[in-house]
C-alpha positions as CSV (number, residue, x, y, z in Angstrom):
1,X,89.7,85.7,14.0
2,X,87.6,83.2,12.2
3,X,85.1,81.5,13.5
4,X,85.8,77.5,13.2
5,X,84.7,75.9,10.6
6,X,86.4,72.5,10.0
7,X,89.5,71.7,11.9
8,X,92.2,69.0,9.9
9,X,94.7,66.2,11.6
10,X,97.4,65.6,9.0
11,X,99.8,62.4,9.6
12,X,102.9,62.4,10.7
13,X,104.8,59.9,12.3
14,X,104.6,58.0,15.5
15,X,106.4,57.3,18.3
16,X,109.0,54.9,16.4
17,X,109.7,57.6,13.8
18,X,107.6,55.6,11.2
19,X,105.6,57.5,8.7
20,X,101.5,57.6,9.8
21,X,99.6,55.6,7.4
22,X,95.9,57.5,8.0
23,X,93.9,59.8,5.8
24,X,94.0,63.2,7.0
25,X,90.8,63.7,9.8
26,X,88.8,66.4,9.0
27,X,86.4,67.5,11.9
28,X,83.5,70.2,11.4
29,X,81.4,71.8,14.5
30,X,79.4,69.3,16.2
31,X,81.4,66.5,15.5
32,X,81.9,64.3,17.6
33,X,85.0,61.9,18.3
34,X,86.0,59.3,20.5
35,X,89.8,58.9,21.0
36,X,90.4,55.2,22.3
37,X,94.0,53.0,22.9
38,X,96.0,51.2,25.0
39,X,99.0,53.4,27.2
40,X,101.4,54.4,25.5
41,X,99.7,54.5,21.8
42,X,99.7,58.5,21.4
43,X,96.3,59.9,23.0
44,X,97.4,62.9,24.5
45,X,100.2,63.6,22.0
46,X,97.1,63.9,19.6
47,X,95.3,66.1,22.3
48,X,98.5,68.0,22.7
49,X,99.2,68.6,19.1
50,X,95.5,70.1,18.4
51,X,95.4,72.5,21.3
52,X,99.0,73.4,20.6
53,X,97.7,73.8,16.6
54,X,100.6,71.8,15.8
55,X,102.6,73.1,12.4
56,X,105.1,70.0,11.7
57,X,106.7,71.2,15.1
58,X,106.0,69.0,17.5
59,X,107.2,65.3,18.3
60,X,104.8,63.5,15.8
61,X,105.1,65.9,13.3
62,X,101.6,66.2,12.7
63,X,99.7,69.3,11.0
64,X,96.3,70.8,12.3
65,X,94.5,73.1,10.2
66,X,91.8,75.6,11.2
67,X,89.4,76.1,8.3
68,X,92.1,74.9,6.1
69,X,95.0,77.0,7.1
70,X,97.9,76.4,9.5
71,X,97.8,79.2,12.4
């Protein structure tokens, strides 16, 4: 596979079933990013949905993409 080049966080919808309102992220190597909120706000469904390379099929709906592509 691929070595890493940019990994992408497309919106999807949060925990109320409302449409995401961000830009989609994009991340290259080296990056850094701080992930901050109160309980409850979606932390480690954002954590969960980038190591699970999330396609649309998890609870937010979210998209990650690895060099542009979906897994």
């Amino acid at each position: 596979m691929k070595a890493v080049e940019s990994l992408e966080i497309l919106p999807g919808r949060d925990r109320g079933g409302n449409d995401e309102t961000f830009d989609p992220l994009v991340l290259f190597p080296g990056d850094r990013l701080s992930v901050v909120g109160p309980t409850g706000s979606g932390k480690s469904r954002l954590l969960a949905d980038i190591e699970w390379a999330a396609d649309g099929d998890t609870p937010s709906g979210r998209r990650i993409l690895w060099n542009g592509r979906a897994i």
